[in-house]
LOMIGU-452514 format. One line per field, with one value per atom (N, C-alpha, C, O): chain; x, y, z; atom name; residue in three letters. Coordinates in Angstrom, 1 decimal. Example, Ala and Ser with C-alpha at 12.3 -4.5 7.8 and 13.67 -1.06 7.14 Angstrom:
2
kette c(A;A;A;A;A;A;A;A)
xx c(13.2;12.3;13.2;14.2;12.8;13.7;12.9;13.4)
yy c(-5.7;-4.5;-3.3;-3.3;-2.2;-1.1;0.0;1.1)
zz c(7.8;7.8;7.8;8.5;7.1;7.1;7.9;8.0)
atom c(N;CA;C;O;N;CA;C;O)
rest c(ALA;ALA;ALA;ALA;SER;SER;SER;SER)
//
This chain:
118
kette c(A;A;A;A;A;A;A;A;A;A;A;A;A;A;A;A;A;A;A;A;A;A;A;A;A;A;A;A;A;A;A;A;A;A;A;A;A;A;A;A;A;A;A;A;A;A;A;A;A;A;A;A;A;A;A;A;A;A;A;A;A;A;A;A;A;A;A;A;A;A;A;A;A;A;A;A;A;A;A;A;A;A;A;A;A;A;A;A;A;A;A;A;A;A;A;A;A;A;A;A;A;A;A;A;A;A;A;A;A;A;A;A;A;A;A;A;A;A;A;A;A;A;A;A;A;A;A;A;A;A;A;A;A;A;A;A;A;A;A;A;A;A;A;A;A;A;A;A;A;A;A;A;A;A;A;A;A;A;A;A;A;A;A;A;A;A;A;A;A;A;A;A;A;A;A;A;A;A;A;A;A;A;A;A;A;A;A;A;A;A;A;A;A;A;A;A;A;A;A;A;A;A;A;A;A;A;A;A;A;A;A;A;A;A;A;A;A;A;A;A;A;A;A;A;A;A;A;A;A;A;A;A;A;A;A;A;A;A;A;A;A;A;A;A;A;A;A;A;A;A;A;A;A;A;A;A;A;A;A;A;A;A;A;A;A;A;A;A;A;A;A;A;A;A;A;A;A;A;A;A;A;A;A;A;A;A;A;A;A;A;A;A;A;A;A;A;A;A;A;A;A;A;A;A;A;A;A;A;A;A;A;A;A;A;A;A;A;A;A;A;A;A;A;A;A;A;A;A;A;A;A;A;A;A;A;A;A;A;A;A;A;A;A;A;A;A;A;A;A;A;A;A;A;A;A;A;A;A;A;A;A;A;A;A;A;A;A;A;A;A;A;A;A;A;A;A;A;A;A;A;A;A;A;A;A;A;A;A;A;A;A;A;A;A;A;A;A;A;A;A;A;A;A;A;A;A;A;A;A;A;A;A;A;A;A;A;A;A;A;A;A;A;A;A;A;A;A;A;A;A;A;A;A;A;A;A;A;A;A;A;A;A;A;A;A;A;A;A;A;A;A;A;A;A;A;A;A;A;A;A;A;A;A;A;A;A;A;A;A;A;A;A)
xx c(0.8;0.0;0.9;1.8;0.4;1.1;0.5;-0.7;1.9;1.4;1.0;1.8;-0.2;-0.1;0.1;-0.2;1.1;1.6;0.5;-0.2;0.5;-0.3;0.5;0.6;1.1;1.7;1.0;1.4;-0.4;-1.5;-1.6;-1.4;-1.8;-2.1;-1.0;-1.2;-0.1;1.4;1.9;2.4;1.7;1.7;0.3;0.5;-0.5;-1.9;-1.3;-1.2;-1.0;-0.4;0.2;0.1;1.2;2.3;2.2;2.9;1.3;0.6;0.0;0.5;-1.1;-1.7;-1.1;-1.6;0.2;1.2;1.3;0.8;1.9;2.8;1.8;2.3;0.5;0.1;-0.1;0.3;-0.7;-1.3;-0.1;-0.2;0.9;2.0;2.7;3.5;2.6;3.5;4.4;4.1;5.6;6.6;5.8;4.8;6.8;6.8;7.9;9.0;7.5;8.7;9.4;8.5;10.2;10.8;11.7;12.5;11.4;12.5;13.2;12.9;14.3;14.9;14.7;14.5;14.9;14.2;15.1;16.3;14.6;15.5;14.9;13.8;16.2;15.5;15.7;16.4;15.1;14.8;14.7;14.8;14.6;14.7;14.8;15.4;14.0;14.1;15.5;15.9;16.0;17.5;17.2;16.6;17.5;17.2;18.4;18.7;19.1;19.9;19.7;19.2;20.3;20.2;22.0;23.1;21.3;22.3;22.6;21.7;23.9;23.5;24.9;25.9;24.6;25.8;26.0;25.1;27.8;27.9;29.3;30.0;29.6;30.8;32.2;32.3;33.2;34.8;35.5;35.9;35.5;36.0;35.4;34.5;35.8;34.7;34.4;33.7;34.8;34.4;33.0;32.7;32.4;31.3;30.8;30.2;31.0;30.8;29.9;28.8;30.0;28.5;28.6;29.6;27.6;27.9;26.9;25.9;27.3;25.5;25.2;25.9;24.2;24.0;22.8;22.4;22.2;21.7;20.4;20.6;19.2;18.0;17.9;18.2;17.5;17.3;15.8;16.0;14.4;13.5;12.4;12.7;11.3;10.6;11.5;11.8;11.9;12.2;10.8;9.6;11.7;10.5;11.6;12.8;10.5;11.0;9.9;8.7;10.8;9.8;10.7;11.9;9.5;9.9;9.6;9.2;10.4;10.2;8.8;8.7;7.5;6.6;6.0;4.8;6.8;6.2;5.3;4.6;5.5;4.7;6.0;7.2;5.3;6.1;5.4;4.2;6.5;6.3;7.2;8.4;6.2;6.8;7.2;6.4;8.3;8.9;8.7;8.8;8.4;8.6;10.1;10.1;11.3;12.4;13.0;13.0;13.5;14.3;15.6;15.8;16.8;18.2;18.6;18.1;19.2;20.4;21.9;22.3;22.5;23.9;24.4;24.0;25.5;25.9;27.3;27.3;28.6;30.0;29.5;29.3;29.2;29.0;28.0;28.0;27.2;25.3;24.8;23.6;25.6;24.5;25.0;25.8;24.2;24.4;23.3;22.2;24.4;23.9;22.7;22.2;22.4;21.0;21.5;21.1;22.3;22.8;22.1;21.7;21.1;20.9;19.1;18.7;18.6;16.9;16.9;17.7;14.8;14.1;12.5;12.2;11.9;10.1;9.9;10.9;8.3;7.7;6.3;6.0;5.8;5.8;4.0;3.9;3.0;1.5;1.1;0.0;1.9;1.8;3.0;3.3;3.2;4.2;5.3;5.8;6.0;7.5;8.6;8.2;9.8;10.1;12.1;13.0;11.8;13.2;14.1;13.9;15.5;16.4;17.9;18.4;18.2;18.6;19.8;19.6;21.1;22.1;23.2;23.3;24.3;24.8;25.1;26.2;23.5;22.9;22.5;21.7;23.5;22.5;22.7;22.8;22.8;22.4;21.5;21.4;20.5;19.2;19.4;20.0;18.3;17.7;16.9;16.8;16.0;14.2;14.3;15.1;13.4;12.5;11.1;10.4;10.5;9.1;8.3;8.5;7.5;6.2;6.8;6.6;7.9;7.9;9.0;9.6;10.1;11.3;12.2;13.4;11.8;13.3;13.6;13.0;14.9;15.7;15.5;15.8;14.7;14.4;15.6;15.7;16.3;16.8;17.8;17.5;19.3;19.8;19.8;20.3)
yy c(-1.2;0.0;1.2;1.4;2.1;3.8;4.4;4.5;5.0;6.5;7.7;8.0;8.6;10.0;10.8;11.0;11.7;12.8;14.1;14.3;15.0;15.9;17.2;17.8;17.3;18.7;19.6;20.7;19.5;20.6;21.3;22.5;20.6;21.0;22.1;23.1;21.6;22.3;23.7;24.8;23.0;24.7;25.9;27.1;25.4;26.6;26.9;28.1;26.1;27.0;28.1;29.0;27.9;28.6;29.5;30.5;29.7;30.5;31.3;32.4;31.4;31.9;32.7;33.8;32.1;32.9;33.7;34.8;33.7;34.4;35.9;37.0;35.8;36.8;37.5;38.7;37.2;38.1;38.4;39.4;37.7;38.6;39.5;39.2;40.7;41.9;42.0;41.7;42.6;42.8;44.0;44.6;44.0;45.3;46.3;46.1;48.0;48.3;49.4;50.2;49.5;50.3;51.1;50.6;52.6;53.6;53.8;53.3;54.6;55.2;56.6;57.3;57.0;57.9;59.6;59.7;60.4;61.4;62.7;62.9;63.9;65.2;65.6;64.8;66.5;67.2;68.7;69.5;69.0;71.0;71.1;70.4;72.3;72.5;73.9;74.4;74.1;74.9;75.8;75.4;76.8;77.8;78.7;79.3;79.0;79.4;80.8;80.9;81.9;83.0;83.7;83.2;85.6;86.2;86.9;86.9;88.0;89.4;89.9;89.3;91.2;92.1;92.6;92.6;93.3;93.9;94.8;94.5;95.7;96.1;96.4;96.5;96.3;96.2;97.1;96.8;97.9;98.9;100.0;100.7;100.1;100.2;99.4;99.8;98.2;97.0;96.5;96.1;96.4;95.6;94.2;93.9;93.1;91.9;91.5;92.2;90.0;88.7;87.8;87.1;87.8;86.9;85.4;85.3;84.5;83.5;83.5;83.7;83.3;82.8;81.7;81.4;81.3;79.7;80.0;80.4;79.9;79.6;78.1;77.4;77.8;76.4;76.6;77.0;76.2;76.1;74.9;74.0;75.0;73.8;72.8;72.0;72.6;71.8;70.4;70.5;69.3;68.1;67.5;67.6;66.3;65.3;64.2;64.2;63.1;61.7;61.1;61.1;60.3;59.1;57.8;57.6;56.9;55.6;55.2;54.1;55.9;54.8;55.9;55.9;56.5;57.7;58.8;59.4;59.0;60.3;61.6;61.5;62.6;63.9;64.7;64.6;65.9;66.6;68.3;68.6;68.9;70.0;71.3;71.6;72.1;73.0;73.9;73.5;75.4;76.3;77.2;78.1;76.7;78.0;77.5;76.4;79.0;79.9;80.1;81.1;79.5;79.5;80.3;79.9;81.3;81.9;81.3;80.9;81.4;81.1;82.1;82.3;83.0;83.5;83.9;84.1;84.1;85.0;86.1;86.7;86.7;88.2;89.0;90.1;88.1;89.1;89.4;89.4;89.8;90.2;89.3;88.4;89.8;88.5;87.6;87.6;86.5;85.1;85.1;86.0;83.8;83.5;81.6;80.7;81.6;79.7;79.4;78.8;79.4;78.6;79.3;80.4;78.5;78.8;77.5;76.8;77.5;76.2;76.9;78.0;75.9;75.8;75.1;74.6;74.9;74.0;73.3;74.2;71.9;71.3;71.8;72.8;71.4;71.6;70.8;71.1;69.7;68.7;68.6;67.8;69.7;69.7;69.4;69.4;68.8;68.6;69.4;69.8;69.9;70.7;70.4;69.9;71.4;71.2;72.3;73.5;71.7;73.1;72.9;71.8;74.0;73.6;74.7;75.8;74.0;75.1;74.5;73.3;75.8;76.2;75.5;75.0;75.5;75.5;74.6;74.6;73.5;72.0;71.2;70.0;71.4;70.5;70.5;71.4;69.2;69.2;68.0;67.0;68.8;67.9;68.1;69.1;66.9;67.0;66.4;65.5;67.1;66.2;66.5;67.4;64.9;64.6;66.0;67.1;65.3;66.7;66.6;67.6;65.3;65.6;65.8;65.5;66.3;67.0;66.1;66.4;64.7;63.7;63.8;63.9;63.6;63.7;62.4;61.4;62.7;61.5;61.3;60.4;62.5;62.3;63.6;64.4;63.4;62.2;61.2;60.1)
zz c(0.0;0.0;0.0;0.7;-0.9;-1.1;-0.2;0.1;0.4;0.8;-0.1;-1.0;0.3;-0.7;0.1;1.3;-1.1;0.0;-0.2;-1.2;1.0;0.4;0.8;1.9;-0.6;-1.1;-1.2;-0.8;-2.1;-2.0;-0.9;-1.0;0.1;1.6;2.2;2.8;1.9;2.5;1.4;1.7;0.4;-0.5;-0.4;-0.4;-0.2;-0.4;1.3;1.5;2.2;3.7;4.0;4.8;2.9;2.7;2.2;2.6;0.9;-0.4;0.6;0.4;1.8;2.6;3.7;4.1;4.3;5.1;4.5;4.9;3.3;2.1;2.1;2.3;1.7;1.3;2.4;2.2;3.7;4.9;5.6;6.3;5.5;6.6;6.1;5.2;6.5;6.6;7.6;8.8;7.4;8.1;8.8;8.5;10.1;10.8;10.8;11.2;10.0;9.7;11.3;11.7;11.8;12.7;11.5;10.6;11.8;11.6;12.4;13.5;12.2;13.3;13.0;12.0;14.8;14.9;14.0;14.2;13.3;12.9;12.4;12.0;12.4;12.3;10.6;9.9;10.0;8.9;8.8;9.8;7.8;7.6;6.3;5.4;6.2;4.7;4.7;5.7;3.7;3.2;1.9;0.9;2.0;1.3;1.1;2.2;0.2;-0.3;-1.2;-2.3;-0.2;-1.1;-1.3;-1.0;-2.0;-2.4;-1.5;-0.6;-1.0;-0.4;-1.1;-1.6;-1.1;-1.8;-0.3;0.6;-0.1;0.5;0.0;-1.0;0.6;-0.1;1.7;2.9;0.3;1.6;0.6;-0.5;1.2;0.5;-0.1;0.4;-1.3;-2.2;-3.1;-4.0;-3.0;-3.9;-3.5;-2.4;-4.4;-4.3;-4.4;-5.5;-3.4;-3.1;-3.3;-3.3;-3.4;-3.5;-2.5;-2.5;-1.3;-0.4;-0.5;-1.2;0.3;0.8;1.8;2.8;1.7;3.1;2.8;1.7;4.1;4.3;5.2;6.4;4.7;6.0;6.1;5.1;7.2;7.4;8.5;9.7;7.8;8.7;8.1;7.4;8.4;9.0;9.2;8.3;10.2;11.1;11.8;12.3;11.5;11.8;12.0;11.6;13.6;14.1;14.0;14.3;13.5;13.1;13.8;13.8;14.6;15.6;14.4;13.3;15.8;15.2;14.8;14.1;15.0;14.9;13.7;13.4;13.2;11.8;12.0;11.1;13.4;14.0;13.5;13.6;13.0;12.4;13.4;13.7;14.0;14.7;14.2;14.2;13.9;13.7;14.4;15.3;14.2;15.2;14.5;13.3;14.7;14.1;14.5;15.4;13.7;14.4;13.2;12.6;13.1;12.1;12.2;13.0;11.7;11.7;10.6;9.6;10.5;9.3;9.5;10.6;8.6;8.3;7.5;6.3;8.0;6.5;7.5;8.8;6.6;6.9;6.8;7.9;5.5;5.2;5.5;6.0;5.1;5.2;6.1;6.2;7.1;7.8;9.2;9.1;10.5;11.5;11.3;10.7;12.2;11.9;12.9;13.5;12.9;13.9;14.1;13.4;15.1;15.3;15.3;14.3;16.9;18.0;17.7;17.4;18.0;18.3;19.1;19.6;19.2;19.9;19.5;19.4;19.5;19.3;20.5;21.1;20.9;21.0;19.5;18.8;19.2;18.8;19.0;19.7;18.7;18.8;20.0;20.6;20.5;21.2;22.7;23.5;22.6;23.5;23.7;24.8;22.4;22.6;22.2;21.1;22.4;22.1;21.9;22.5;20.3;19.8;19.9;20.0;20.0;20.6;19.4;19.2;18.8;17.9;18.2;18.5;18.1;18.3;17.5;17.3;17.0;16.2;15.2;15.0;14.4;13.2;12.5;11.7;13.1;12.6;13.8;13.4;15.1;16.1;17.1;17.9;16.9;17.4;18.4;18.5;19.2;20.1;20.9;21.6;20.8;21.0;22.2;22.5;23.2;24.1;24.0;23.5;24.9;25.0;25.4;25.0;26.2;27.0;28.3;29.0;28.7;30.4;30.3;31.3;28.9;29.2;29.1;29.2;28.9;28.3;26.8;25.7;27.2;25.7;25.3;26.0;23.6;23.0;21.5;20.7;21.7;19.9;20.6;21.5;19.5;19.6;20.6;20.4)
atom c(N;CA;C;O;N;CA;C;O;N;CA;C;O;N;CA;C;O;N;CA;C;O;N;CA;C;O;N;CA;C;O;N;CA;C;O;N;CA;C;O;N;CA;C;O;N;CA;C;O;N;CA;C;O;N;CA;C;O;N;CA;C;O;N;CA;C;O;N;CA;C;O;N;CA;C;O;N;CA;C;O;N;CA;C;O;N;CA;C;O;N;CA;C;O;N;CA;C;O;N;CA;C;O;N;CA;C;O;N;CA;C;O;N;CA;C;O;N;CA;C;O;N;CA;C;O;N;CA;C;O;N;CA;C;O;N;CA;C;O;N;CA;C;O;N;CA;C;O;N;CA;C;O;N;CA;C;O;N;CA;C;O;N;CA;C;O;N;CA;C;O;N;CA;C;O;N;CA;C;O;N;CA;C;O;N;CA;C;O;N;CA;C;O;N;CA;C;O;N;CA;C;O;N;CA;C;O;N;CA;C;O;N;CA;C;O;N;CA;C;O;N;CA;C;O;N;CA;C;O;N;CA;C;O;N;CA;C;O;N;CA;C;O;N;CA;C;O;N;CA;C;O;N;CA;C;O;N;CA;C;O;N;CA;C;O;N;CA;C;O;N;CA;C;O;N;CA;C;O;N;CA;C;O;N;CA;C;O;N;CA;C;O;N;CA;C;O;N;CA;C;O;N;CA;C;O;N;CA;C;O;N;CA;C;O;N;CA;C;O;N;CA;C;O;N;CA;C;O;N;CA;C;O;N;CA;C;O;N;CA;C;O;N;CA;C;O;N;CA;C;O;N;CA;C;O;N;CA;C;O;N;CA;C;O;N;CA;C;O;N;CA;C;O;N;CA;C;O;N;CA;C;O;N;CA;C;O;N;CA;C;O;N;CA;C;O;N;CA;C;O;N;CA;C;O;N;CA;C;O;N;CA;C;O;N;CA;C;O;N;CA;C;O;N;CA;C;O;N;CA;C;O;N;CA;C;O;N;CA;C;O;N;CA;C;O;N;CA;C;O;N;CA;C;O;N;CA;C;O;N;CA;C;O;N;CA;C;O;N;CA;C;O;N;CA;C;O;N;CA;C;O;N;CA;C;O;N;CA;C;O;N;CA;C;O;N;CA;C;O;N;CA;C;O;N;CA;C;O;N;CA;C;O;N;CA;C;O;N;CA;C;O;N;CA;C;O;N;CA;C;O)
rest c(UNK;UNK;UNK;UNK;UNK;UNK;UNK;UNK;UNK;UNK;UNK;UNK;UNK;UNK;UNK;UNK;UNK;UNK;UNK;UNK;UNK;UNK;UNK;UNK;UNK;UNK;UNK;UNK;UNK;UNK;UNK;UNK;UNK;UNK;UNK;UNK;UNK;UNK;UNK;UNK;UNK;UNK;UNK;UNK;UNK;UNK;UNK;UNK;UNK;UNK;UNK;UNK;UNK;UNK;UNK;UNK;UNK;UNK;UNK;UNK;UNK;UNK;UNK;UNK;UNK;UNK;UNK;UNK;UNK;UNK;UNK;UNK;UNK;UNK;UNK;UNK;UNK;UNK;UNK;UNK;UNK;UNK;UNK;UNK;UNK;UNK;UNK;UNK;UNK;UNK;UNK;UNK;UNK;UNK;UNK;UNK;UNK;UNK;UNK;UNK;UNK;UNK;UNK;UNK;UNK;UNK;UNK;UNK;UNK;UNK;UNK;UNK;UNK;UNK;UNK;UNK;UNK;UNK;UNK;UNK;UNK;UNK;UNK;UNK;UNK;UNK;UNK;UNK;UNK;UNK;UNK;UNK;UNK;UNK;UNK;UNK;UNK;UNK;UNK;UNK;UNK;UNK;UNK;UNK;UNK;UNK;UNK;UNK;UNK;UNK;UNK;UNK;UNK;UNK;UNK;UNK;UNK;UNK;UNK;UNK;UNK;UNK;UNK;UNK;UNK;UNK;UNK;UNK;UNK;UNK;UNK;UNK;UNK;UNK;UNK;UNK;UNK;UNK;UNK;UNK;UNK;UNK;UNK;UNK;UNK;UNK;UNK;UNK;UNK;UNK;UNK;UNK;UNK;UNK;UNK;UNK;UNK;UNK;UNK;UNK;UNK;UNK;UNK;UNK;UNK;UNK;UNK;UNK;UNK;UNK;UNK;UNK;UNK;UNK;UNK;UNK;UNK;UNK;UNK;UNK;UNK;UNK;UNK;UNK;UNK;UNK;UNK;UNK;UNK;UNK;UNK;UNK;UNK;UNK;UNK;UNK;UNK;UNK;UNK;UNK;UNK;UNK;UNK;UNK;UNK;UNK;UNK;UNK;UNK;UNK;UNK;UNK;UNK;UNK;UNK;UNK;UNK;UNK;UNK;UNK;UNK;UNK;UNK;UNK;UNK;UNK;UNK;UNK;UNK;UNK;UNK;UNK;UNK;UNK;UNK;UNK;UNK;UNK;UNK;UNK;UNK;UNK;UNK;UNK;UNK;UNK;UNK;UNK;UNK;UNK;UNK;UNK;UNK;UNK;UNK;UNK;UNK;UNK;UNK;UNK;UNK;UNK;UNK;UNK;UNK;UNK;UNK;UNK;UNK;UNK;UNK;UNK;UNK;UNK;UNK;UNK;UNK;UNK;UNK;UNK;UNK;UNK;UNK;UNK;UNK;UNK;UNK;UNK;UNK;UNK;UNK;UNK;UNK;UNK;UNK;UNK;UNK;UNK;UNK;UNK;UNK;UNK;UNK;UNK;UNK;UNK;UNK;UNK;UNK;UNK;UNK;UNK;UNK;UNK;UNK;UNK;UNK;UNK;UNK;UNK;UNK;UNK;UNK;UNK;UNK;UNK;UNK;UNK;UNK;UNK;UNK;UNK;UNK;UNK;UNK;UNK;UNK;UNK;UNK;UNK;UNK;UNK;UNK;UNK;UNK;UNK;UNK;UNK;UNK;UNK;UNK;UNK;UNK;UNK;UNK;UNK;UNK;UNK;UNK;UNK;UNK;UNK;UNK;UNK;UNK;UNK;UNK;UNK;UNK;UNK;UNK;UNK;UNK;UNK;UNK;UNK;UNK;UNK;UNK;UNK;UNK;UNK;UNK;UNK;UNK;UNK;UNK;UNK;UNK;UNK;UNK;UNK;UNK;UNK;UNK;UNK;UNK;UNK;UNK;UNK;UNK;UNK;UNK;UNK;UNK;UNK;UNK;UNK;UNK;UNK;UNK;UNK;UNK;UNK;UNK;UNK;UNK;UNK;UNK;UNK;UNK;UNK;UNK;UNK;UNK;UNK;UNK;UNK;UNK;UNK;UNK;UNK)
//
């Protein structure tokens, strides 16, 4: 007497895992800003110069679970144009709040004031 195998059974199983499981994705957690790049004339002497300088604002923090949180603060960058602006901080709509100093280093805490990033 034969045994029958049943491969049917064990592929449509498999075929069935296959479709319904989704991974679970973890980000890591990280900050963002938009950069804006302009002109400024200034003069040394009597020469007449072209300087840059750099805004860097909306500022966002995305946690691991894909929550975006936005800060409202406004950084300038420039040698020439004018004074700079390093260091700012917002609070968040939600109460978390980002502190950002000289000009691209961030760091967020929660609502109860722990540092979550870096």
């Amino acid at each position: 007497m034969r045994r029958r195998l049943r491969r049917p059974l064990l592929l449509s199983v498999t075929l069935f895992v296959c479709l319904f499981w989704q991974p679970t994705v973890h980000m890591t957690p990280q900050v963002d800003r938009d950069v804006y790049q302009g002109t400024c004339f200034y003069y040394m002497g009597n020469q007449l110069l072209e300087g840059v300088y750099y805004v860097y604002t909306n500022w966002r923090y995305t946690a691991d679970d894909q929550t975006v949180r936005y800060f409202d603060i406004y950084i300038e960058e420039s040698d020439v144009c004018g004074p700079s602006t390093p260091n700012g901080s917002a609070y968040s709509t939600d109460g978390w709040r980002m502190v950002v100093t000289n000009y691209h280093n961030a760091t967020v805490y929660n609502q109860s004031g722990q540092q979550v990033f870096p």
